[in-house]
C-alpha positions in Angstrom: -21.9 28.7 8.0 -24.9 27.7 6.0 -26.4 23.8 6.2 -25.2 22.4 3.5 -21.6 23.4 4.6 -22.1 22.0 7.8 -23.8 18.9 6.5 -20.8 18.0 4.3 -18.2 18.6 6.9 -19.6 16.4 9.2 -20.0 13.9 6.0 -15.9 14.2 5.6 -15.4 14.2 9.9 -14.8 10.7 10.0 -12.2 10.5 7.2 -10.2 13.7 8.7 -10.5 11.7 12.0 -9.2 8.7 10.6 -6.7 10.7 8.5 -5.1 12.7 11.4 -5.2 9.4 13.8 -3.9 6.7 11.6 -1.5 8.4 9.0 -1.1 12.6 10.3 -0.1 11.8 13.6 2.1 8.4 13.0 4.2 10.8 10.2 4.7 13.2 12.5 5.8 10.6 15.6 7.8 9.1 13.3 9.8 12.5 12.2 10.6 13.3 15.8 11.6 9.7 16.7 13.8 9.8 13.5 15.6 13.3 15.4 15.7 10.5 18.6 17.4 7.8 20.7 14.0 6.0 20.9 14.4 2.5 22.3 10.5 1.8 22.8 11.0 1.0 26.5 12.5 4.4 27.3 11.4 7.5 26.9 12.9 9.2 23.5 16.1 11.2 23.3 16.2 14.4 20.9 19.8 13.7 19.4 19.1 16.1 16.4 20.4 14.6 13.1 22.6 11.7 14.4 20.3 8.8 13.1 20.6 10.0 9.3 24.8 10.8 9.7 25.4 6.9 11.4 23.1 6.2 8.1 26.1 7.6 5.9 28.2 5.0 7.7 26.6 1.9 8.0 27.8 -0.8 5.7 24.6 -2.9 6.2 22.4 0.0 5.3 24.0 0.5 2.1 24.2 -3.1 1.3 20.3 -3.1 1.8 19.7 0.1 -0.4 22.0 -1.3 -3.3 19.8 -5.0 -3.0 16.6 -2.7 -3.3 18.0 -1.2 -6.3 18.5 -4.3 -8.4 15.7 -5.9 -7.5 13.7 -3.1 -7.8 15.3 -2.6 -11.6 15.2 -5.8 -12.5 11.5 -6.6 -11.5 10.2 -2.9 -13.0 11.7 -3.4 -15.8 10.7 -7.4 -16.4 7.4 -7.3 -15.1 6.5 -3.9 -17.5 7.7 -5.8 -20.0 5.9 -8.8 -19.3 2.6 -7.3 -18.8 2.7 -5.5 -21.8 3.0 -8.2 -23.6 0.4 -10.2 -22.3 -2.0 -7.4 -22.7 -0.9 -7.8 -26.3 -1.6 -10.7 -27.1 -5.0 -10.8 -24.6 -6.3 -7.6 -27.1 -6.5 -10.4 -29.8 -10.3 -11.5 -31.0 -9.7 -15.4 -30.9 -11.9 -18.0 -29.2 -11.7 -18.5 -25.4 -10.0 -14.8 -24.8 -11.8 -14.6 -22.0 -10.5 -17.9 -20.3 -7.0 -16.6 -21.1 -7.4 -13.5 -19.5 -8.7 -14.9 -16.5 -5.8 -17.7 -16.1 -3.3 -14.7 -16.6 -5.0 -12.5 -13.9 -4.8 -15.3 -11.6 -1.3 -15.4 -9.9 -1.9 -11.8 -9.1 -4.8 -12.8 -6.7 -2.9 -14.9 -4.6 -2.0 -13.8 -1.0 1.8 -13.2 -1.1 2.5 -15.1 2.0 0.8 -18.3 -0.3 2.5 -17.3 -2.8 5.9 -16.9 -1.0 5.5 -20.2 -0.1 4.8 -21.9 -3.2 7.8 -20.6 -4.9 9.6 -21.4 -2.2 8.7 -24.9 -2.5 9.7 -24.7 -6.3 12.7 -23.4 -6.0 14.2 -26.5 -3.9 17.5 -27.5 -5.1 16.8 -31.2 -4.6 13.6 -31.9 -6.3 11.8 -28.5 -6.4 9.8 -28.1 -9.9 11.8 -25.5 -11.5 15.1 -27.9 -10.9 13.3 -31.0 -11.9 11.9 -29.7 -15.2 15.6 -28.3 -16.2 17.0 -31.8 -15.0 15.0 -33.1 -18.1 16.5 -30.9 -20.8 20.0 -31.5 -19.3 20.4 -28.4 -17.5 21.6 -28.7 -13.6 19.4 -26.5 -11.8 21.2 -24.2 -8.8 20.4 -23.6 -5.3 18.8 -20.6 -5.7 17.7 -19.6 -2.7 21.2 -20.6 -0.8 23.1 -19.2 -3.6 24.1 -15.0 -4.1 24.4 -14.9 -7.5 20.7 -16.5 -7.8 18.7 -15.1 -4.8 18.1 -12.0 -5.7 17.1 -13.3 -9.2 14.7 -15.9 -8.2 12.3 -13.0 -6.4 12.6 -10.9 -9.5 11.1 -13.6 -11.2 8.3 -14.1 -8.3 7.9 -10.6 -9.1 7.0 -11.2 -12.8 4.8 -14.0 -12.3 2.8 -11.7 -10.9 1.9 -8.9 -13.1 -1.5 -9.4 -13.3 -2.7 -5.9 -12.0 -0.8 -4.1 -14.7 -1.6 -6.5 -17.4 -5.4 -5.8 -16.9 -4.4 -2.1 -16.5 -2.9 -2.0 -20.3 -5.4 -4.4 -21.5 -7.9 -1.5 -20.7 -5.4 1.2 -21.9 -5.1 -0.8 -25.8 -8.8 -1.5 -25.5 -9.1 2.2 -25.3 -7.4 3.2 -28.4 -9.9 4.8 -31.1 -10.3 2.2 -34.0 -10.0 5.3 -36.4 -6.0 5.5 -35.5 -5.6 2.3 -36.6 -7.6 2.6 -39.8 -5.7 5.8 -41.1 -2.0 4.3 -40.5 -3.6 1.0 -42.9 -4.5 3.5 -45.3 -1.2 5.3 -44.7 0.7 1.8 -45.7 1.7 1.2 -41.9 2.7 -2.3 -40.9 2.4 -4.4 -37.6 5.3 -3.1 -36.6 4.6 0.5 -37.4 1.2 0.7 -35.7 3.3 -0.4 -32.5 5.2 2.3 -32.9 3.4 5.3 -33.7 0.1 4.5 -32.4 -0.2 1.8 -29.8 2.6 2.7 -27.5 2.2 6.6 -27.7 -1.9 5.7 -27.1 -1.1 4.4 -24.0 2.0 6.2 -22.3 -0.5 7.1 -19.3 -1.1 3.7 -18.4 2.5 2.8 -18.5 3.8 6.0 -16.5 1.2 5.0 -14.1 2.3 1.3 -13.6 5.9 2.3 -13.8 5.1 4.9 -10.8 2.9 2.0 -8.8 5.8 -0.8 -9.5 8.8 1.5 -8.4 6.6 2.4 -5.2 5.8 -1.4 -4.5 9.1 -2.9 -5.6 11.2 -0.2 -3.0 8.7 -1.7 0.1 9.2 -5.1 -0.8 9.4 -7.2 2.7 7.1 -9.7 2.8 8.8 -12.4 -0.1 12.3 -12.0 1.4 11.5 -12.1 5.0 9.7 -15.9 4.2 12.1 -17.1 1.4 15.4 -15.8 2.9 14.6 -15.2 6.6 14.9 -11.7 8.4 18.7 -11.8 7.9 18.4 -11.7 3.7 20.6 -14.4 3.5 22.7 -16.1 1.6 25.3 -13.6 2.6 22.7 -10.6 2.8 21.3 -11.0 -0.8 18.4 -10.4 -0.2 18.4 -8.1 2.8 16.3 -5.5 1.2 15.8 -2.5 2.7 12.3 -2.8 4.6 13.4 -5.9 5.5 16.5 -3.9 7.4 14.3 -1.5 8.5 12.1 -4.2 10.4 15.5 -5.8 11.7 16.5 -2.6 13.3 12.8 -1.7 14.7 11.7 -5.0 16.0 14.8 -7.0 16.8 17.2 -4.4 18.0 14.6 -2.4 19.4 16.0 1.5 17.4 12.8 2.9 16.6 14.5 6.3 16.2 17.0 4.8 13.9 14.3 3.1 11.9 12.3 5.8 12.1 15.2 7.7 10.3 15.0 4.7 7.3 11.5 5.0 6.9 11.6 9.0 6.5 14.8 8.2 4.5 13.0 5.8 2.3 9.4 8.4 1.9 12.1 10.8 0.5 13.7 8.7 -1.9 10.6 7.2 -3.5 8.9 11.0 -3.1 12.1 12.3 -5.1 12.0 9.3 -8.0 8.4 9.9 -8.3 9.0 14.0 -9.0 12.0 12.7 -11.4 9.9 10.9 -13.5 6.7 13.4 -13.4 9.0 16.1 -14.5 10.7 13.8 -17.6 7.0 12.4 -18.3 6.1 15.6 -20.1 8.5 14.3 -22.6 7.0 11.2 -23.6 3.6 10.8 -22.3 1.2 12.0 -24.0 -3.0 12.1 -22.9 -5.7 12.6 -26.0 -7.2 15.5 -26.3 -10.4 16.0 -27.6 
């Protein structure tokens, strides 16, 4: 092995080090406690597959999956839609863009345990902001965090107040976009609408497949907004007992590693399958310039 080999493995030791220590060998514990009756006190038990077939029959598991589900629909879909139009209307040439983009980018800086706590705050029933402000159009506010049908709802929204990230990742997607396009569909008699269409969106499929890839992976892990809001139980009535929320129930309060290790592998699968899904169909509508 000549020195310049040498001198660049030693350059990448540190990362392999830290690869096979903090994420290698933690996957790997984890598959083996998932095949286990691992209680963290005692020593684990190989029980083959019978974490993953008491997953078929848990009622709480699937009540967790089907909350992840919603809310992950629901705040994809919302805060895609959101973004995008912000980064629409933050492409325009006016006066002060740059303080507008800045007071849009915001929310998405804040610490989600600050942020947790705001809303929280806001969503009171009894003199919480959101309530207060429909109380003076002549709309009676609900409970939303003690009520089902709103729960669920009211952290999709958190969710979209916070699309920051993938604002500022269109913004420089449309920013992007060669002038020229834009000049030959005027010429071509192309309105507003038009341009959209046929230029703008096609232009920048990348940037969406990639923020639609990022939001499904971050909306399937959410934990952190429930467990504050709601409480480890998800409640009301398990509303918002998402599924790493379930996961850390099982792990940390009833002490089943093995059967949370069994979620967790669960859970890589699922997101690793979605993500294939929408790789393979992405042939079909994105499309990358080529020069």
């Amino acid at each position: 092995m000549d020195n310049r080999r040498l001198t660049g493995l030693l350059f990448c030791l540190p990362w392999f080090i830290g690869f096979g220590v903090f994420m290698l060998y933690p996957m790997l514990a984890a598959l083996y406690y998932s095949l286990s009756d691992y209680s963290v006190l005692l020593p684990p038990v190989f029980i083959g597959l019978d974490n993953y077939l008491e997953l078929a029959s848990d009622g709480i598991f699937w009540k967790s999956l089907s909350n992840t589900l919603v809310y992950a629909i629901g705040a994809v879909s919302l805060s895609m839609l959101t973004s995008l139009t912000l980064a629409l209307l933050l492409n325009s040439r006016v006066r002060g863009m740059a303080f507008y983009r800045t007071v849009f980018f915001l929310p998405s800086l804040m610490p989600v345990v600050a942020s947790s706590i705001l809303w929280m705050w806001m969503y009171t029933g009894d003199g919480g902001i959101i309530n207060t402000f429909l109380e003076t159009v002549g709309i009676t506010g609900p409970a939303w965090l003690a009520d089902p049908a709103f729960a669920k709802p009211a952290l999709i929204l958190m969710a979209v107040w916070g699309a920051g990230h993938a604002m500022v990742i269109l913004l420089a997607g449309l920013q992007d976009i060669p002038e020229h396009l834009y000049e030959a569909a005027l010429l071509d008699g192309a309105n507003w609408w038009h341009r959209m269409v046929h230029v703008t969106l096609p232009m920048i499929t990348p940037v969406i497949y990639f923020n639609l890839i990022m939001g499904i992976i971050g909306s399937f892990q959410v934990f952190t907004q429930a467990f504050i809001m709601t409480g480890s139980t998800g409640d009301p009535e398990r509303a918002t007992l998402f599924y790493v929320l379930r996961l850390y129930n099982v792990a940390f309060q009833d002490l089943r590693m093995g059967y949370a290790c069994a979620m967790a592998w669960l859970l890589f699968m699922m997101i690793l399958g979605l993500t294939l899904v929408m790789h393979k169909f992405s042939t079909r509508w994105v499309h990358y310039e080529r020069s």
